[in-house]
LUMGUSE-905420 format. One line per field, with one value per residue (C-alpha): x, y, z; chain; residue number from 1; residue in one letter. Coordinates in Angstrom, 3 decimals. Layout:
N
xx	c(X ...)
yy	c(Y ...)
zz	c(Z ...)
cadena	c(A ...)
num	c(NUM ...)
residuo	c(a ...)
***
This chain:
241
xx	c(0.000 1.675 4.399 5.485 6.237 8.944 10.631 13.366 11.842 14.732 13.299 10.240 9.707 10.030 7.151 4.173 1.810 -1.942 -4.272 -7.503 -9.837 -13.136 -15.345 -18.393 -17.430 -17.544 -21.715 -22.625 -22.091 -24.451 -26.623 -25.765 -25.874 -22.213 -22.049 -22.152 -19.084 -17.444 -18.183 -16.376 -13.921 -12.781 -12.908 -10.188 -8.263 -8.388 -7.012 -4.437 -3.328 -2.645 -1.016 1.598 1.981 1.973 5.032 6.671 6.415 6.817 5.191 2.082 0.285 -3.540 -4.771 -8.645 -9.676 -8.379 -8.830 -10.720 -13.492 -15.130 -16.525 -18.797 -21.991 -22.824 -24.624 -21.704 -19.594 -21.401 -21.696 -17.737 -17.072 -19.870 -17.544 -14.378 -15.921 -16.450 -13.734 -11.273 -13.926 -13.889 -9.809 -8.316 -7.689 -6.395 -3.926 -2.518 -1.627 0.106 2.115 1.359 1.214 -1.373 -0.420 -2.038 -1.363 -3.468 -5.352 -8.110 -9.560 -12.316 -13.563 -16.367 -15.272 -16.284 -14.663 -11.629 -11.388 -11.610 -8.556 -6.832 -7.323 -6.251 -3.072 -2.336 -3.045 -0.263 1.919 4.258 4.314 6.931 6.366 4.325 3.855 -0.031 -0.214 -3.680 -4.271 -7.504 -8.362 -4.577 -2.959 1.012 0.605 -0.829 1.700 4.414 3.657 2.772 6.342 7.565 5.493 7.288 10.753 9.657 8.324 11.678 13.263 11.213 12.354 16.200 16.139 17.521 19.403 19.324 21.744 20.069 17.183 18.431 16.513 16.557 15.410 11.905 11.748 11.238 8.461 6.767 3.855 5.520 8.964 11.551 9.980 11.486 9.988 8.049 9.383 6.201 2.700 -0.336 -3.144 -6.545 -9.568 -7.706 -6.856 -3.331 -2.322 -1.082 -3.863 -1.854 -0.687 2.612 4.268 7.397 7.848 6.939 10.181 11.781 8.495 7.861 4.152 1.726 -1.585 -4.342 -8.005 -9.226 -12.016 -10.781 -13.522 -11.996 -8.241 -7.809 -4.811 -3.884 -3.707 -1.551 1.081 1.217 2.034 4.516 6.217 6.338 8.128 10.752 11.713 12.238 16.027 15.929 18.490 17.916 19.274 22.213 23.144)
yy	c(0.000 3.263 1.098 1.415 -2.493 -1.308 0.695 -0.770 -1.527 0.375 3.223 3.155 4.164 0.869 3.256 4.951 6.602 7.079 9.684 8.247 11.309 12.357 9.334 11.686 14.527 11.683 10.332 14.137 14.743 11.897 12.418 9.225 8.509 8.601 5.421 4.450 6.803 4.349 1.402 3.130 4.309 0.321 -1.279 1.408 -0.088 -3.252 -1.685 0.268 -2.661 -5.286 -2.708 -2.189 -5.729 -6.445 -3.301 -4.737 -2.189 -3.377 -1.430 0.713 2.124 3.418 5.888 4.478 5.971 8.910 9.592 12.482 10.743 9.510 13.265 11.625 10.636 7.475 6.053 6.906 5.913 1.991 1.802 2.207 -0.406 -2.961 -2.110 -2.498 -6.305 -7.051 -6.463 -8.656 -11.349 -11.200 -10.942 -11.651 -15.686 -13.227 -11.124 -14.391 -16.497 -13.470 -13.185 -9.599 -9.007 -6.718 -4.411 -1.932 1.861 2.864 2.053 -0.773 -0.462 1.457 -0.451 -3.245 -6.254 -8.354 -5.828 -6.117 -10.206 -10.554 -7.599 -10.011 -13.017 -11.273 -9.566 -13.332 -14.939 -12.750 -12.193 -14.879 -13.283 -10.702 -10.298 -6.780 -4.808 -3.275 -1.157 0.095 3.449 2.577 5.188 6.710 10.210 10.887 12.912 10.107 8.309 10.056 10.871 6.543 6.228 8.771 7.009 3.871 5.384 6.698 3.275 1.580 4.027 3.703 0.066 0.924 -0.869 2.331 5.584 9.175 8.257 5.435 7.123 7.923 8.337 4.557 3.729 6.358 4.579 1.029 2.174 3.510 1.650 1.125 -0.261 -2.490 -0.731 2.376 5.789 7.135 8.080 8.913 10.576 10.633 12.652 12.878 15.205 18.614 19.520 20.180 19.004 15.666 15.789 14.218 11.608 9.475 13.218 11.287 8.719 11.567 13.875 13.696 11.888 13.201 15.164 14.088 15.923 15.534 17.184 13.739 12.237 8.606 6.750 8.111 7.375 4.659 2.759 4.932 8.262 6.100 5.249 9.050 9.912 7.114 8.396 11.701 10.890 8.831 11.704 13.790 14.784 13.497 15.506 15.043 18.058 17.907 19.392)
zz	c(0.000 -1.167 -1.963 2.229 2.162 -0.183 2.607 4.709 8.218 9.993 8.131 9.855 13.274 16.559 18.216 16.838 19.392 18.156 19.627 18.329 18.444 16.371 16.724 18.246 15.951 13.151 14.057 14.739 10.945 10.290 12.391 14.168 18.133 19.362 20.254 16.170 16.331 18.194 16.761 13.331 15.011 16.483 12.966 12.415 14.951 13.309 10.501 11.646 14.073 11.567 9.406 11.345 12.190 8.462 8.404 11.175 13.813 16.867 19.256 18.748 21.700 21.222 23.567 23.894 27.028 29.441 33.223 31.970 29.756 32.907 32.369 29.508 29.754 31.847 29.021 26.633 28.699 29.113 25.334 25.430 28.226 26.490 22.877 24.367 25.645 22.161 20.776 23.264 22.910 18.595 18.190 21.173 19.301 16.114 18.406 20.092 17.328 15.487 18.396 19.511 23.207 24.478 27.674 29.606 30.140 32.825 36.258 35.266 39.341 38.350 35.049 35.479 37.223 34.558 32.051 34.250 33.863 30.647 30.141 32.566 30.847 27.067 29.613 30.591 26.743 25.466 27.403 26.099 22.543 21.300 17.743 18.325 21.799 22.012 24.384 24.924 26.852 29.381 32.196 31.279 32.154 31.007 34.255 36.829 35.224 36.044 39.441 39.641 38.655 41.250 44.118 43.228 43.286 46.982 47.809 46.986 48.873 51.699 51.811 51.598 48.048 46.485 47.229 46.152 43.668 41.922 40.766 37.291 33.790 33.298 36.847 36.537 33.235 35.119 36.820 33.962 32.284 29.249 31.067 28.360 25.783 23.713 23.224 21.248 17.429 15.898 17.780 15.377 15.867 13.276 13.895 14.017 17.200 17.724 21.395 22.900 25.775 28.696 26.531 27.169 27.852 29.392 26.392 23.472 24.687 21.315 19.026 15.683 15.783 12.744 12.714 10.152 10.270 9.471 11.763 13.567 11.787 8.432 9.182 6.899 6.069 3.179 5.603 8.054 5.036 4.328 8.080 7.854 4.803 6.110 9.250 7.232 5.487 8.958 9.765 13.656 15.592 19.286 20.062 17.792 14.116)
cadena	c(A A A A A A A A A A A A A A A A A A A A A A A A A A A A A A A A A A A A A A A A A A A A A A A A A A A A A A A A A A A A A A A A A A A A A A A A A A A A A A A A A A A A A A A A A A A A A A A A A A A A A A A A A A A A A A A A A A A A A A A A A A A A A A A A A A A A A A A A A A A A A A A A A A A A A A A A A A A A A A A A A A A A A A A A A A A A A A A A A A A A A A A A A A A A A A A A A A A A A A A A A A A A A A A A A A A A A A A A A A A A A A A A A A A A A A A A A A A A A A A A A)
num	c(1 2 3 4 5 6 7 8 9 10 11 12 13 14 15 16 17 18 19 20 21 22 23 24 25 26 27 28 29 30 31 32 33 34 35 36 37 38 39 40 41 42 43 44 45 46 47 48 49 50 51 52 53 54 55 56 57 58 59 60 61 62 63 64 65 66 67 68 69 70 71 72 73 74 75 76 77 78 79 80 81 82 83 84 85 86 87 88 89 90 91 92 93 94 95 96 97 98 99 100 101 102 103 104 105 106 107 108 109 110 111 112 113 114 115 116 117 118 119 120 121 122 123 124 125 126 127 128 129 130 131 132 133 134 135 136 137 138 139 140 141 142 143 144 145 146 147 148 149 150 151 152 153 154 155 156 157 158 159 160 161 162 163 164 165 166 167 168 169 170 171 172 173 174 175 176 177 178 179 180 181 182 183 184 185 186 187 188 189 190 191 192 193 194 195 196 197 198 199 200 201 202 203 204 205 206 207 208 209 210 211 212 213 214 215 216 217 218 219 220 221 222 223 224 225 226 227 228 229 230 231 232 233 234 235 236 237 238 239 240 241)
residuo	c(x x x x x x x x x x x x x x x x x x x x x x x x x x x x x x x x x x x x x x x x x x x x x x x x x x x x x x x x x x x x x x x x x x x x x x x x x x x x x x x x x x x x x x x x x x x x x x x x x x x x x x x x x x x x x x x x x x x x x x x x x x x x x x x x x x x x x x x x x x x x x x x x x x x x x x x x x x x x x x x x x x x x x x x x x x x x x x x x x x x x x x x x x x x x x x x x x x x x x x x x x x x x x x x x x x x x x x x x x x x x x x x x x x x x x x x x x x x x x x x x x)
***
């Protein structure tokens, strides 16, 4: 597709963030409940998931659900739960024998407990695989995260495992959800807004930003090749000439 399978994969970036915003924005044009939105917006996710597994990127993390949409709607917010049920349930068997492991950025306390075994069970399916890393982004914050990672820095100091001097870049990066995994190259974000919205703000320090006015339930493979292609042609400096 856009001849991208023609590009080295050392080219492309080891870890692509994904803002996936404009699935309410998306039914409102149709005149469609939001929860139809939704819906669209996870057969994207399909998509852009077994693209990049097709590409060979190995880690892609999806930001699905903040600590701020609890602000939604109940009823919006229950559609989303009962959605996010169906979809571990229909490709969880998909996502295993591909070898992609799923993880988790975020606190899952306050989800459903039912909700909450069967993200366990798909946590505990996969966690053997290492072809792809999926992280998904449930009840997540880059700030809660953060100060999570500082608590557990305090915790092990508490404990006399660590000193003053062992809390380095590489030890706050342990305690971080995403831990053995790299940071982010590449941050995509459809529906026109332009702001990262508390997401993975430690990982992102030196990510490549891709923005598009394009709704989530329009972000088809095609647009993702384009971002892709862009960000290979990038001249990545990290603070050098």
């Amino acid at each position: 597709m856009n001849n991208m399978e023609k590009i080295p994969k050392e080219r492309l970036p080891k870890h692509v963030g994904i803002i996936m915003d404009g699935n309410g924005r998306w039914a409102k044009k149709r005149g469609l409940p939001r929860a139809l939105g939704h819906r669209e917006g996870s057969n994207r996710v399909v998509d852009i998931v077994e693209y990049s597994y097709e590409l060979g990127i190995e880690h892609l993390s999806l930001y699905a659900f903040s600590t701020e949409n609890w602000k939604r709607p109940a009823t919006e917010i229950e559609k989303l739960m009962e959605l996010l049920s169906f979809s571990i349930k229909k490709h969880l068997e998909r996502l295993k024998t591909n070898g992609v492991r799923i993880r988790i950025l975020g606190d899952l306390e306050p989800f459903p407990r039912k909700l909450k075994k069967e993200i366990e069970f798909a946590l505990l399916e996969t966690e053997q695989n290492d072809r792809m890393f999926l992280n998904i982004g449930l009840n997540y914050g880059g700030q809660d995260e953060c100060v999570r990672a500082a608590k557990k820095l305090v915790a092990l100091a508490k404990d006399g495992k660590i000193t003053l001097n062992d809390v380095t870049k590489e030890k706050f990066e342990e305690c971080l959800y995403t831990n053995g995994q790299p940071p982010l190259d590449l941050l995509i974000r459809p529906s026109g807004e332009l702001r990262v919205s508390n997401f993975m703000l430690y990982q992102l320090a030196y990510a490549e930003f891709w923005f598009s006015d394009i709704l989530w339930p329009d972000f088809t493979k095609e647009v993702y090749a384009s971002a892709l292609k862009d960000f290979i042609k990038r001249n990545r400096r990290y603070g050098g000439l």
